[in-house]
Every structure is written in structure tokens, then in C-alpha cells.
N, C-alpha and C positions, 0 to 999 in steps of 0.2 A: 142229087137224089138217087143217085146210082146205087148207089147202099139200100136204100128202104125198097128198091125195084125188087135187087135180091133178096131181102126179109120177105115181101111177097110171094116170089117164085119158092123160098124155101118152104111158108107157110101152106102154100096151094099144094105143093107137093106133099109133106107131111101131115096137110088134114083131105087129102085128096079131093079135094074141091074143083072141080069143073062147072060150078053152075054159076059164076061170076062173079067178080069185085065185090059186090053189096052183101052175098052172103059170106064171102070168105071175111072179112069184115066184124058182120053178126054174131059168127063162130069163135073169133079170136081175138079175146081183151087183148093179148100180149101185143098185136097192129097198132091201136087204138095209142097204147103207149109208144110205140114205137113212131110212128108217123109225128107224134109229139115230139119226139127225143129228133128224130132226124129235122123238122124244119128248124127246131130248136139253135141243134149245128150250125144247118144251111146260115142260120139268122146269121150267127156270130159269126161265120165266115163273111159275110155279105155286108155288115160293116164297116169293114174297109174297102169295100167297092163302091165308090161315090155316083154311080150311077144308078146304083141299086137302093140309095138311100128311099125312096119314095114308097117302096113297097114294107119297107119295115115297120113303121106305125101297125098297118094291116096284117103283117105275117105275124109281127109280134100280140098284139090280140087274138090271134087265130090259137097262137101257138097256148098263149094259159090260157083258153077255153078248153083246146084238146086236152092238155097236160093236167089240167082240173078235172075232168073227165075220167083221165084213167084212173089219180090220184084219187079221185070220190068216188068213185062206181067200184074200180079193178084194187085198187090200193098196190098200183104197180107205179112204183118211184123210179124213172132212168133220169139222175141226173147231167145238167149239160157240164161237167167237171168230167163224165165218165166218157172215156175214149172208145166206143164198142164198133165192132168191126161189122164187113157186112153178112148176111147170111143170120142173123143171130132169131133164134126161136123162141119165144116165151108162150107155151102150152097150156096157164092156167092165171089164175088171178089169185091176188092175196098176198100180202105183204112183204110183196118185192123189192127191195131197195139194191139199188144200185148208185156209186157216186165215186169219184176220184181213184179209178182205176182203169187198167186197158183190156179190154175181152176183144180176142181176136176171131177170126171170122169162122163163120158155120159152127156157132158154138150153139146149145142150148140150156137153159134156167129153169127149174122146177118153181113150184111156189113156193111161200116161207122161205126165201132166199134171202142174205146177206151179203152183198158185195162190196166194202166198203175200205175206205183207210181208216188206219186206227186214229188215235186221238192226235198224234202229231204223224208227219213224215208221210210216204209217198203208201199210195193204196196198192191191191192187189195186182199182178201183171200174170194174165191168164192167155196161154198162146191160142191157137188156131186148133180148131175140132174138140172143142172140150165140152165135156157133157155134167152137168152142176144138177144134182137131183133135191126132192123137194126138203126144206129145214135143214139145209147146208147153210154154214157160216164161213165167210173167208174174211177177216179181218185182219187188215193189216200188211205191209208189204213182201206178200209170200209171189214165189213163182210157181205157176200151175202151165207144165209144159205140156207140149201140143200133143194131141191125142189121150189127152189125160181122162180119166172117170173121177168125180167127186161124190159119191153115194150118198145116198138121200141120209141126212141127220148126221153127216159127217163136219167136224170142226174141225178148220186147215189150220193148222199153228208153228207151218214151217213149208218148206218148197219143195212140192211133188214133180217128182223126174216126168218127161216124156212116156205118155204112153202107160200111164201105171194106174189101178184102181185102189182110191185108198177110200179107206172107210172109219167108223168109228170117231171119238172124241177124247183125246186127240185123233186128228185122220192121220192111220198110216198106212204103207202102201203092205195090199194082199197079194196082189197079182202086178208084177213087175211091169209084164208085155202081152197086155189086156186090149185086146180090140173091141173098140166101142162103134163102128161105124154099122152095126147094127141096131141099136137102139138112136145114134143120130139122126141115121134114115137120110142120108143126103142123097141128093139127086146124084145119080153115073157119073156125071160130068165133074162131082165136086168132090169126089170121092179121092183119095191119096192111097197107097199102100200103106200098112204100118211101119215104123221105123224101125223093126228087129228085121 
């Protein structure tokens, strides 16, 4: 649960929440989903741990209550097929899917997202620091390199380099070597130089 530690720390940070758990919580459907998606993990790792078998009944109830929750109230879909790393930000609610692909860590997800594999074959593979703004489509198996920007209502329909902001539908890239760690907002400590 190392990962949803960090989804926290990143959300307290990015909605500047100092008044505790319960409201950082209140504030932010995208937890809600996430704390679902991570016991979700937790679960299916914890299956082959025969020690751990007794608590599954109970996590796994817990988990589609939560996962219902987000799905009925937030209409934020993280499916457990989707690899997503830790640090990961969801700012909004409203028909977020996500499923059989890998989002790398301290990324964030606008709402009206698409994260998905196409009809056959492997899903999207989205590195580390990428920032997905809202009514972005990525279908299919494109690569979105690390430090990337994907602009709100941009359609990925092929593999953005490291570090580049593409836009438009099809997305292509406008700005090559585009620093996003402005608008990611990561905390000091998570922060990387850009790769130019």
C-alpha cells in the first residue's frame, strides 16, 4: 500500500490540504477510486499468499463496495488489468476509464479521459511525469514518454517522444521540449530536471 501512501502525499500536496484524512478524502473523488484500484492490486497480489487467504473474503467485499462507489457517484473506472504507478493524481470526476495499460508514476488524469487498449493487443504504455488533460483519448498501444503533456481534447494515434506537448486530433507534438512540472505541481523531492 506503498503506492496509495504516495497518491495521498501527492493529493495533500496538490489540493493543499492540512486539515486531515477525512477532508482530503471529501475533496477528492479521484482517492475514492484509487484506494479501490490499490486494495483491488493489494488483493490479487495476496492470493498467492496462503497466509493471507482469510482476509480476502473481507478485502474483496470491501473492495466492490469502494470500486462501486467511485464507479456510481465519480464515474471514475481504474481497472485491476491497469498497471498504474504510484504518485498518480485524478483532480476531477466524470468518465474516467482506465484498463490494460501501464501509467508510470506522478502522472496526472483530467476528467473525460480514455486510457484504454484497442479492440485487440497490448494497451497504452505512458512513462513517468505525464500530465493527460481533460477529453484526451489514448487508445491503443501508443507510447507517451516520460515528461510528456497530452492537452486537454487531444487523440493519441501514434507514440509521443519524451518530454514533448502534443495537441489536437490526431495529437501531434507542438513544443518538442516542453516542461510540464509546472502544472504537475510535484512535491521538491519528486521533481527530476527535464531531459534536454
Amino acid at each position: 500500500m506503498g503506492a496509495f501512501a504516495a497518491d495521498l502525499r501527492r493529493c495533500a500536496d496538490i489540493d493543499q490540504t492540512r486539515q486531515g484524512l477525512v477532508l482530503l478524502f471529501a475533496d477528492n473523488y479521484g482517492l475514492h477510486a484509487l484506494l479501490a484500484y490499490r486494495l483491488g492490486r493489494w488483493l490479487l497480489r495476496a492470493a498467492g499468499r496462503y497466509h493471507l487467504w482469510p482476509l480476502l473474503p473481507f478485502g474483496w467485499a470491501l473492495y466492490f463496495l469502494v470500486s462501486r462507489v467511485a464507479r456510481t457517484l465519480f464515474d471514475i473506472r481504474l481497472d485491476l488489468s491497469a498497471d498504474i504507478g504510484p504518485g498518480l493524481y485524478i483532480g476531477h470526476f466524470g468518465a474516467i476509464r482506465v484498463a490494460r495499460c501501464r501509467i508510470g508514476a506522478n502522472c496526472s488524469i483530467g476528467r473525460l479521459t480514455n486510457i484504454v487498449a484497442g479492440a485487440a493487443g497490448p494497451g497504452p504504455l505512458i512513462g513517468d511525469r505525464v500530465w493527460i488533460g481533460a477529453h484526451a483519448q489514448i487508445v491503443g498501444a501508443y507510447r507517451i514518454g516520460p515528461g510528456s503533456t497530452i492537452a486537454a481534447g487531444a487523440v493519441v494515434r501514434r507514440d509521443i517522444p519524451d518530454g514533448a506537448l502534443c495537441l489536437g486530433n490526431p495529437a501531434r507534438v507542438v513544443i518538442p521540449n516542453y516542461d510540464n512540472r509546472g502544472i504537475l505541481r510535484l512535491p521538491h523531492e519528486a521533481q527530476v530536471p527535464p531531459p534536454w
